[in-house]
FIVO-960279 format. One line per 2 residues: number of its first residue (from 1); their letters; for each residue z, y, x of C-alpha. Coordinates in nm, 4 decimals. Layout:
! residues N
NUM> a> Z/Y/X; ...
! end
This chain:
! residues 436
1> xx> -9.5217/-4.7442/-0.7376; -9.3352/-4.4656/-0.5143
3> xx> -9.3566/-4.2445/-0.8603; -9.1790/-4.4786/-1.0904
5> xx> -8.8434/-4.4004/-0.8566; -8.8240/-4.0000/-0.9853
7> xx> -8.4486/-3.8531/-0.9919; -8.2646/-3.9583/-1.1848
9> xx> -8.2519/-3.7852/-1.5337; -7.9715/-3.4995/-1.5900
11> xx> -7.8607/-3.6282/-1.9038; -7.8476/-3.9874/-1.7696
13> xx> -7.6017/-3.8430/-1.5054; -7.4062/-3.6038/-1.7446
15> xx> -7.3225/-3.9252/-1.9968; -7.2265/-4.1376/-1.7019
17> xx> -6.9838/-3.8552/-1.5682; -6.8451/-3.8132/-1.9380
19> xx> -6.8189/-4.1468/-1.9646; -6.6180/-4.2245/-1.6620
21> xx> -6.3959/-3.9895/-1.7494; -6.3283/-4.1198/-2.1331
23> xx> -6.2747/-4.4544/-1.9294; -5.9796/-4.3201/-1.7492
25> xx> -5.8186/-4.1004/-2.0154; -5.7826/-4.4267/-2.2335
27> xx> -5.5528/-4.5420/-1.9514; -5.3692/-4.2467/-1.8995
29> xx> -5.0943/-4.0662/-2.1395; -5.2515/-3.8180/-2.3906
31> xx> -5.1052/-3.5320/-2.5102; -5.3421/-3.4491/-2.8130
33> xx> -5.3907/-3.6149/-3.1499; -5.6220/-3.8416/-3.2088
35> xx> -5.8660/-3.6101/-3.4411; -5.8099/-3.3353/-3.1576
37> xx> -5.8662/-3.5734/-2.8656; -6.2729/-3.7004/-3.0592
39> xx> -6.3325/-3.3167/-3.0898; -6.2170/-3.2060/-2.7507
41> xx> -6.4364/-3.5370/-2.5961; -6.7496/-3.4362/-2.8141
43> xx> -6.7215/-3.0869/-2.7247; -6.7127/-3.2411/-2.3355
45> xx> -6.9834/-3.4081/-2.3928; -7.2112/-3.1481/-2.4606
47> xx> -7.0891/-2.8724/-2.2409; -7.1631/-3.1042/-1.9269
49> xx> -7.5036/-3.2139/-2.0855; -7.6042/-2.8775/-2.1130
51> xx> -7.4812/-2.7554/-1.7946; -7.6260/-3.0117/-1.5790
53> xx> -7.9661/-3.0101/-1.7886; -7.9824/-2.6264/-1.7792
55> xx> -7.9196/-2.6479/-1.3900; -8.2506/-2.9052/-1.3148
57> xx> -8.4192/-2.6214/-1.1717; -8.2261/-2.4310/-0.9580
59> xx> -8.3596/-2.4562/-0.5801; -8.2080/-2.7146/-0.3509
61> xx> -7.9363/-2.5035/-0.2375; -7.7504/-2.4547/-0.5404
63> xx> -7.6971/-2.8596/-0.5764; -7.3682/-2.8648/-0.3900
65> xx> -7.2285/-2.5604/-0.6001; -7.3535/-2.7160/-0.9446
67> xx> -7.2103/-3.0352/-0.8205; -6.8618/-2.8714/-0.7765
69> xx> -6.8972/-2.6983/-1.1181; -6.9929/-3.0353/-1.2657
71> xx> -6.6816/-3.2416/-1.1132; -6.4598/-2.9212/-1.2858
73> xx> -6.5566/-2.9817/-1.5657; -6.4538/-3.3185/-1.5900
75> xx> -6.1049/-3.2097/-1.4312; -6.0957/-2.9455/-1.6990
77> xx> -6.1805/-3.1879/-1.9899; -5.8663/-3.4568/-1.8552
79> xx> -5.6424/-3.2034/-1.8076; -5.6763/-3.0779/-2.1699
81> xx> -5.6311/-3.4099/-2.2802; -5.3801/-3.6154/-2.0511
83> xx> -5.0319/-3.5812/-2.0031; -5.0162/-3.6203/-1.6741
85> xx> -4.9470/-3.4432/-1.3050; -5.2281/-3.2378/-1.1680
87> xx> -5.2042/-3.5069/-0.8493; -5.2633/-3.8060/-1.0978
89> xx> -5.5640/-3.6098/-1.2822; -5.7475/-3.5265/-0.9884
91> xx> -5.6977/-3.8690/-0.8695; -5.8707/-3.9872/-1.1777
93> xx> -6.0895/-3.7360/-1.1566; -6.2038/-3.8502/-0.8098
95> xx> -6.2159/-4.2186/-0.9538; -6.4226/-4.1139/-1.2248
97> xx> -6.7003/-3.9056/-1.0229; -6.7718/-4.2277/-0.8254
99> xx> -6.7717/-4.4082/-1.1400; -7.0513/-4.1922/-1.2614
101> xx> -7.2891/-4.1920/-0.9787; -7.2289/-4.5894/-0.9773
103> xx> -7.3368/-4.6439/-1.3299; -7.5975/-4.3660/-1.3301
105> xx> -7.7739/-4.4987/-0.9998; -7.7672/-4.9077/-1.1048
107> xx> -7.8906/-4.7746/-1.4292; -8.2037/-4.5792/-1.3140
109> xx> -8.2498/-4.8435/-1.0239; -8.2622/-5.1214/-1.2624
111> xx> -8.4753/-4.9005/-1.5147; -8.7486/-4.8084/-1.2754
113> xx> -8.8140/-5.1894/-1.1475; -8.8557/-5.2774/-1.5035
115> xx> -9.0525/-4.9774/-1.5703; -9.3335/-5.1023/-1.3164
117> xx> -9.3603/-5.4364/-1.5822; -9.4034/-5.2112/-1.8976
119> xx> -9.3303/-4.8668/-2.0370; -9.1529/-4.9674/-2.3527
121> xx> -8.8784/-4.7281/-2.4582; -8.6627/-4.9693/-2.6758
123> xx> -8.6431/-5.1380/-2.2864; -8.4913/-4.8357/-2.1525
125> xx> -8.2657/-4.7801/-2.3672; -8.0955/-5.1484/-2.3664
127> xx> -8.0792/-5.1347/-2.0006; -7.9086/-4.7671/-2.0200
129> xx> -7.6571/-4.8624/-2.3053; -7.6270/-5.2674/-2.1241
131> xx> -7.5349/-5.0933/-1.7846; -7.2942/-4.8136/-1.9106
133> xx> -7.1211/-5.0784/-2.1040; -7.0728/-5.3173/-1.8222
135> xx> -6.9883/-5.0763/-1.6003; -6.7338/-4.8769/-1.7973
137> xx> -6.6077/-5.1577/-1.9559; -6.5603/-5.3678/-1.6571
139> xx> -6.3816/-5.0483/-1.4788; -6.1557/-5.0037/-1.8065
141> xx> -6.0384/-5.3189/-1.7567; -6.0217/-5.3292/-1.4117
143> xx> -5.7651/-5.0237/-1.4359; -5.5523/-5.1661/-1.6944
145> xx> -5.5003/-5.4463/-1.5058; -5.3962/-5.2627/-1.1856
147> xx> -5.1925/-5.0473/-1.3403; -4.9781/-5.2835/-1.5654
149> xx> -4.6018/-5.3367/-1.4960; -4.6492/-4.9988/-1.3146
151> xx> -4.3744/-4.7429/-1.5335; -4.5224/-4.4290/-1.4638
153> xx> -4.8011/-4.3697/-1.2142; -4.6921/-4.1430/-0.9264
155> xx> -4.9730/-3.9865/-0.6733; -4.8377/-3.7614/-0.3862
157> xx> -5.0720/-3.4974/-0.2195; -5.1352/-3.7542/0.0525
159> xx> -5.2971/-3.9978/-0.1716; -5.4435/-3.7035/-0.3813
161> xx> -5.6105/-3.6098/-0.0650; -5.7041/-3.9236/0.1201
163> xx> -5.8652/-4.0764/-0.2223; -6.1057/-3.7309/-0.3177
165> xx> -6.1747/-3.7418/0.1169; -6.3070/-4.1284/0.0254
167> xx> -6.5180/-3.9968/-0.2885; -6.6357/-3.7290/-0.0849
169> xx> -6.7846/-3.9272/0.2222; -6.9107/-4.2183/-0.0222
171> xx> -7.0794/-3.9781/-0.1801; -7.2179/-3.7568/0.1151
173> xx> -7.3675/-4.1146/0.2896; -7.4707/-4.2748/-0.0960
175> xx> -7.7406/-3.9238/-0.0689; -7.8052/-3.9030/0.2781
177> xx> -8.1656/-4.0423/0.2469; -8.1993/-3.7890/0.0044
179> xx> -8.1125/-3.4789/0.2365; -8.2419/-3.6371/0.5588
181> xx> -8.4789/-3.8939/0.5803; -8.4721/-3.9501/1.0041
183> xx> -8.1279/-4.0824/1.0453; -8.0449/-4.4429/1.1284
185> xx> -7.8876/-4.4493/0.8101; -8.1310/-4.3166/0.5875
187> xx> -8.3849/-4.5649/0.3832; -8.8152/-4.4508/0.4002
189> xx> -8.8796/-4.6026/0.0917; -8.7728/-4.4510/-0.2743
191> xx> -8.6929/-4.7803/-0.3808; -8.4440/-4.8221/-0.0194
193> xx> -8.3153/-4.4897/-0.1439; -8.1852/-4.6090/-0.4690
195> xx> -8.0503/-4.9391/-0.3335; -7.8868/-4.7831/-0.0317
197> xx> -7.7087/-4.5599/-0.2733; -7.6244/-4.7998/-0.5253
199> xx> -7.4108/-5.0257/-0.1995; -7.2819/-4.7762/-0.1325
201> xx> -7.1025/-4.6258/-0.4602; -7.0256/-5.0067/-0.4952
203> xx> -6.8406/-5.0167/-0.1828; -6.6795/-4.6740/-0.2419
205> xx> -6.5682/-4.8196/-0.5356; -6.4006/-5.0960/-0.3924
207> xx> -6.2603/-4.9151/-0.1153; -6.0579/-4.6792/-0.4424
209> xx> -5.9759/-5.0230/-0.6086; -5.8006/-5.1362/-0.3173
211> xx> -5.6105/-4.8298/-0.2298; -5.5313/-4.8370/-0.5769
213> xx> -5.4071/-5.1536/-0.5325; -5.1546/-5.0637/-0.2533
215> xx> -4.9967/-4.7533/-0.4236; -4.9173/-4.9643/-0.7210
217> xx> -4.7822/-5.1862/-0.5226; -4.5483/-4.9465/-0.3332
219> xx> -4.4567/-4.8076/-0.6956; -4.3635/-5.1621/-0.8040
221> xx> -4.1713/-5.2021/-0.5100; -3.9779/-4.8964/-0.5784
223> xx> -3.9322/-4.9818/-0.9394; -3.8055/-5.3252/-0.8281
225> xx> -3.5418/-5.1475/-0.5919; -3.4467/-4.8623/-0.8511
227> xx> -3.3922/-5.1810/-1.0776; -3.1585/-5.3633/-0.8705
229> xx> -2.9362/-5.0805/-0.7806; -2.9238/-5.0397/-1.1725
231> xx> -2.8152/-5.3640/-1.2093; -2.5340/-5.3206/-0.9305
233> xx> -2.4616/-4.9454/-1.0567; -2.3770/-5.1328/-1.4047
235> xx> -2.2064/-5.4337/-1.2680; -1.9512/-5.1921/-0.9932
237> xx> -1.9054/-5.0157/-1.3586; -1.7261/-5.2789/-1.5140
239> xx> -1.5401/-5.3645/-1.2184; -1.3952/-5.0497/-1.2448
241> xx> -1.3423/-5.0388/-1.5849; -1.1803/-5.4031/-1.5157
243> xx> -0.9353/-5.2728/-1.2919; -0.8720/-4.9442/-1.4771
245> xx> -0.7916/-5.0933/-1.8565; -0.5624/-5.3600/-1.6726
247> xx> -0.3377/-5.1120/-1.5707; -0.4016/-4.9381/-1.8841
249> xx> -0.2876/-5.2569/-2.0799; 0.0310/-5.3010/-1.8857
251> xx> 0.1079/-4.9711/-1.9200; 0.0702/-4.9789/-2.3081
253> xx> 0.2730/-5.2382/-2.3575; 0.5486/-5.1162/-2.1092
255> xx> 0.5316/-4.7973/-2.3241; 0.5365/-4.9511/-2.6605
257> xx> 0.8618/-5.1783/-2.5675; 0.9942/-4.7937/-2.4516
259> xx> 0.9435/-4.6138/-2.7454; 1.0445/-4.8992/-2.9918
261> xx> 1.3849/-4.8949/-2.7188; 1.4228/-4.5100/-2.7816
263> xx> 1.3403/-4.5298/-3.1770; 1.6509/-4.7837/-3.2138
265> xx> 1.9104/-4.5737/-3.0238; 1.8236/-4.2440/-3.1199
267> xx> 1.7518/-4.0336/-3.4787; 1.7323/-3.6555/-3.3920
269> xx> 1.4390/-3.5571/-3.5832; 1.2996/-3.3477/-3.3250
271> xx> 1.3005/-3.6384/-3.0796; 1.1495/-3.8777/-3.3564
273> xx> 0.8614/-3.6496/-3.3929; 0.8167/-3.6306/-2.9958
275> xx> 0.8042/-4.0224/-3.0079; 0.5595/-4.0632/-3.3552
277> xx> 0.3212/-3.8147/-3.1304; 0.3690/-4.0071/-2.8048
279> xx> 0.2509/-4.3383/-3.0362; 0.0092/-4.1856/-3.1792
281> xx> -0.1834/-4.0638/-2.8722; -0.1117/-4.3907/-2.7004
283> xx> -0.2908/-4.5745/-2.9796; -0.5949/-4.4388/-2.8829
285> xx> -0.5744/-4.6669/-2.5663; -0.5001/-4.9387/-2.7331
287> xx> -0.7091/-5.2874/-2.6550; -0.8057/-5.3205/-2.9894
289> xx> -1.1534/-5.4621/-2.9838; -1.1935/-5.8435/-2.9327
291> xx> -1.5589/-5.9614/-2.8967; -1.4171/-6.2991/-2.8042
293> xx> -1.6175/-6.1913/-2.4721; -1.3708/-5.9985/-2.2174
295> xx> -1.6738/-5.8922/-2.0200; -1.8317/-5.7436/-2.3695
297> xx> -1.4405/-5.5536/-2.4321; -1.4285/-5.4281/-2.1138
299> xx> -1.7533/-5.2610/-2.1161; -1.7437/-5.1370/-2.4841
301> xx> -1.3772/-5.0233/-2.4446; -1.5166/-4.8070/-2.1660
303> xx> -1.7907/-4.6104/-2.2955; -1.5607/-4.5649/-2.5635
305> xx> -1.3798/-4.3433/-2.3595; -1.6557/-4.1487/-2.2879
307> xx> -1.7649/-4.1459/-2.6789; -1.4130/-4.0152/-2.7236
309> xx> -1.4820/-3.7204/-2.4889; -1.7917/-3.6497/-2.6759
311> xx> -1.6684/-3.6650/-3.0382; -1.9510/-3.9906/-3.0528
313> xx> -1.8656/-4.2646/-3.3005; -1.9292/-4.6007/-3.2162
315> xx> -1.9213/-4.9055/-3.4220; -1.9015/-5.2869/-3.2959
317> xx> -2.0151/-5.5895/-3.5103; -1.9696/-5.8433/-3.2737
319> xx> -1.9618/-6.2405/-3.1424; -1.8874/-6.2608/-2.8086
321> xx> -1.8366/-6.6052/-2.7886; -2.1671/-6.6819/-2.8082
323> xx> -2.2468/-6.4992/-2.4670; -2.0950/-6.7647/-2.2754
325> xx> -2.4251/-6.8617/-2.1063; -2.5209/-6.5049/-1.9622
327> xx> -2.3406/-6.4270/-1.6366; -2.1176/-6.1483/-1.5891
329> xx> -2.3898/-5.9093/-1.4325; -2.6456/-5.9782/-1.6674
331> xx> -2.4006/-5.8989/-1.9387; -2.3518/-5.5378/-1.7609
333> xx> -2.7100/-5.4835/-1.7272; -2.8033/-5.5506/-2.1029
335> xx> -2.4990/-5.3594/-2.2941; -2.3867/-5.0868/-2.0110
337> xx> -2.7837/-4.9328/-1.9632; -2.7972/-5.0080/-2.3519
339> xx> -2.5238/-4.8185/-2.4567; -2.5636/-4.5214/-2.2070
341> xx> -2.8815/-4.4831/-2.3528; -2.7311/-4.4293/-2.6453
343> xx> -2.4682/-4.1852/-2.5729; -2.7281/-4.0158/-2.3710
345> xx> -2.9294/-3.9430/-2.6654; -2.6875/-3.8659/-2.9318
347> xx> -2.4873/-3.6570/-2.7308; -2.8081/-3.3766/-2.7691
349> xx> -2.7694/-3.4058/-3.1243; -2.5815/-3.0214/-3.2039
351> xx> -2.3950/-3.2144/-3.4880; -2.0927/-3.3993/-3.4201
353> xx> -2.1549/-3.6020/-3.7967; -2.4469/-3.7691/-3.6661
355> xx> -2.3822/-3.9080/-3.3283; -2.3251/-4.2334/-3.3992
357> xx> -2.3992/-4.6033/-3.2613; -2.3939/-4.8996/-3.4002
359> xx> -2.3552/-5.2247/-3.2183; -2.4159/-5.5788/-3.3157
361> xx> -2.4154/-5.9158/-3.1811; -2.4790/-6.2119/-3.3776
363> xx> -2.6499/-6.5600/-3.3444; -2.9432/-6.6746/-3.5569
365> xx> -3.0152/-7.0309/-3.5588; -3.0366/-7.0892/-3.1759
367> xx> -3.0976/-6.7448/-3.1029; -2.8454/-6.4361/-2.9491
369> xx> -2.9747/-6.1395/-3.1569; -2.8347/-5.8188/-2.9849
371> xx> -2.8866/-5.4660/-3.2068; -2.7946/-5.1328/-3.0926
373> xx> -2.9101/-4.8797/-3.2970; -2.8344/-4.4786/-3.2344
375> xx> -2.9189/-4.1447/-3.4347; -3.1905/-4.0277/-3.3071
377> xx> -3.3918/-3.6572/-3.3927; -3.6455/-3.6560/-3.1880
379> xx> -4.0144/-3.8270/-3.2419; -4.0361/-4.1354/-2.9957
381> xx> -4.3232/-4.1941/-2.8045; -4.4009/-4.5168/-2.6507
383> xx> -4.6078/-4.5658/-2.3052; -4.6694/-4.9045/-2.1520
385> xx> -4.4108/-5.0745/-2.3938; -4.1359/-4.7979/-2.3173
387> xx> -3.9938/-4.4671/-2.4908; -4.1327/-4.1936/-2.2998
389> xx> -3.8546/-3.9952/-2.1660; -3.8286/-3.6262/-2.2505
391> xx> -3.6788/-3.5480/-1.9149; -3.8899/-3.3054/-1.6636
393> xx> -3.7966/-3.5566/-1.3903; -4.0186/-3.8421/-1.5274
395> xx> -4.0701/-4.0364/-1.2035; -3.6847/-4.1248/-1.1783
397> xx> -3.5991/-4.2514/-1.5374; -3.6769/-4.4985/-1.7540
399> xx> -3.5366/-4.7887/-1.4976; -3.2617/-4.8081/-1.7468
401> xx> -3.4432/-4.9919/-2.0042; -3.7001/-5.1121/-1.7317
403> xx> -3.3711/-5.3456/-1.6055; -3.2822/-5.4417/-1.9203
405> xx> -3.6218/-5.5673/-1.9987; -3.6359/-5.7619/-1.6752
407> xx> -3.2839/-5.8913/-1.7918; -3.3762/-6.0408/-2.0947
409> xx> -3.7171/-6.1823/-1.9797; -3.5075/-6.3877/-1.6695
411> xx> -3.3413/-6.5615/-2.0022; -3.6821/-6.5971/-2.1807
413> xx> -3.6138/-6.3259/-2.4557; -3.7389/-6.0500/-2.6172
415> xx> -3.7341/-5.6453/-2.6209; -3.8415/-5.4107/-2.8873
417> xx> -3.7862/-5.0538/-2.9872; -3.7805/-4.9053/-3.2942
419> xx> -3.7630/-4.5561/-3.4843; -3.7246/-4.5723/-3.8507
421> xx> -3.5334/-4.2815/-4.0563; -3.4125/-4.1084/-3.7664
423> xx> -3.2418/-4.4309/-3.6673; -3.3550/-4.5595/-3.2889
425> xx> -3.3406/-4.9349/-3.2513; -3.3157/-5.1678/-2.9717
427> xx> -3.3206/-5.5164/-3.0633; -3.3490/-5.8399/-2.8173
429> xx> -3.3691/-6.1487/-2.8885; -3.2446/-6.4283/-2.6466
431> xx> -3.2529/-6.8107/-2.7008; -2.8838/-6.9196/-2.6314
433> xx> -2.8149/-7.1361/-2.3437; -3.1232/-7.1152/-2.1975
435> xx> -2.9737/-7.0667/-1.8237; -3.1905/-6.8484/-1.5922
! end
């Protein structure tokens, strides 16, 4: 009976590894295509197969180096193939080498006890491909479920550190027994062996879950806070542009009652020209949008300046009326992060023609159906249901649209993007008078 419980097989251990690693690059951003991404895993596949089957007889004290060598290699293969921080991949990376001794040592366990009740090979195989699929599957979903809500995933060298120390140790005490057999926490038995170690990755496991748990937590909590100082950043906005444009509006009219004053008494062409130019620039201050929504004016009127500045054209097809319901800061939140979005992106377009937004606001049936749509040259990318930014500073962006998604979902709506012919679209959808 004490043969049945051999080691486990290298290429047992070599699939598991690969496979916990596939398991966390489908949660994670890749940065190679699709056809690249099968090759690149394939070619994985094989050069840790090899290398750990190649390695099965090297004397006892070359297992920790081969070990170190094996774990690289599975760094090396999610580097190549996620888009992500070297912190965040060896995270994973650390995640994924408990993964593997998990799955490899429940496997073998569970294949050994049935191997005492008959030697059939169409047995071992369903418990190696039943295992690996419950396990991998089960941890897939286990991740995506952590991780959702969470914008971008940040791990600092602290975590980095403390989470490959708890891989380390789980794994140093999951193979004490098979190192040292008189401790008081070593098992006599091959079959204690297996089960001791098999607790143990389980619990090592766990232990990573829950500190998993806690840093997307703190990340939540930091979204939540980066979100509500959007949402005041885009509400003090208006207030300014509130008090600006009503001093700009007196002014304008004080002006125009001036100029039509001077135009009446005088006629010396020089000072007629002086005047028409005088007009002219003060038309471009002039309050002539009307949404119906003085919130809506306000803001547009405002980043208008700033389109002006920028040689941006913006359009406006717009109901205001029918915004009545929203309060005012919810109404900064949605169009002000919108609309700097916008301008954001089209002012890195090199031609002047083609920075332009369009804006529209409109009600279908019992519906408010917002649109703002901007020219857009770049290829979009989308990541947990948002454009990935093409900033270097990832970890700080993205709150924009992150508030105006938690906007529209307080009033039970909707919030898609869009990229078709070089034209970027944000669309919600919000039913009217539904009051948050």
């Amino acid at each position: 009976m004490e043969n049945i419980y051999q080691d486990i097989p290298r290429i047992y251990t070599a699939l598991a590894e690969w496979l916990a690693c596939l398991t966390y690059c489908m949660v994670m951003k890749r940065k190679v295509k699709n056809e690249d991404f099968v090759l690149v895993t394939i070619l994985s596949l094989i050069v840790q197969s090899m290398f750990l089957v190649l390695t099965k007889g090297l004397p006892v004290f070359f297992w920790i180096p081969c070990m170190l060598i094996a774990v690289g290699l599975m760094y090396a293969y999610m580097a190549f193939t996620c888009d992500d921080s070297r912190n965040v991949i060896g995270y994973y990376c650390a995640r994924a080498f408990l993964l593997a001794e998990l799955a490899a040592s429940l496997e073998w366990q569970l294949a050994c006890f049935f191997k005492r009740k008959t030697d059939s090979l169409w047995i071992q195989i369903l418990i190696l491909v039943g295992v690996y699929l419950l396990v991998f599957t089960w941890a897939h979903y286990m991740e995506v479920g952590i991780t959702r809500g969470v914008f971008q995933l940040e791990i600092n060298n602290r975590e980095l550190w403390a989470a490959v120390l708890i891989a380390i140790l789980v794994f140093a005490f999951s193979n004490l027994s098979f190192v040292f057999s008189n401790t008081p926490f070593s098992g006599g038995l091959a079959a204690d062996i297996f089960y001791i170690r098999t607790l143990v990755d389980i619990a090592g496991i766990m232990i990573l879950y829950v500190y998993q748990s806690r840093i997307c937590e703190l990340l939540a909590e930091k979204e939540l806070r980066n979100i509500h100082s959007m949402l005041k950043a885009q509400y003090d906005k208006y207030r300014n542009y509130q008090s600006t444009f009503e001093v700009i509006n007196m002014k304008y009219h004080d002006l125009k009652h001036q100029i039509a004053g001077l135009r009446a008494e005088m006629s010396d062409d020089e000072r007629k020209k002086w005047i028409d130019s005088l007009e002219q620039e003060l038309e471009s201050y002039s309050p002539e949008l009307e949404t119906g929504n003085s919130v809506l004016d306000t803001l547009i009127a405002g980043k208008m300046m700033n389109c002006r500045a920028n040689n941006i054209k913006i359009t406006c097809v717009a109901d205001g009326d029918i915004l009545d319901f929203m309060h005012v800061a919810d109404i900064c939140t949605i169009f002000g992060n919108a609309l700097d979005n916008a301008i954001e992106s089209v002012t890195l377009i090199d031609d002047p023609e083609k920075r332009l937004i369009h804006l529209s606001l409109s009600q279908k049936k019992n519906f408010v159906l917002i649109q703002i749509n901007n020219y857009c040259e770049n290829t979009i990318t989308l990541k947990n249901g948002y454009p990935v930014t093409t900033k270097a500073d990832k970890g700080n962006h993205g709150f924009g649209l992150k508030s105006i998604r938690y906007t529209v979902e307080k009033y039970h709506g909707t919030l898609n993007f869009d990229l078709n012919d070089n034209w970027f679209e944000l669309k919600m959808l919000i039913p009217k008078g539904n009051n948050a």
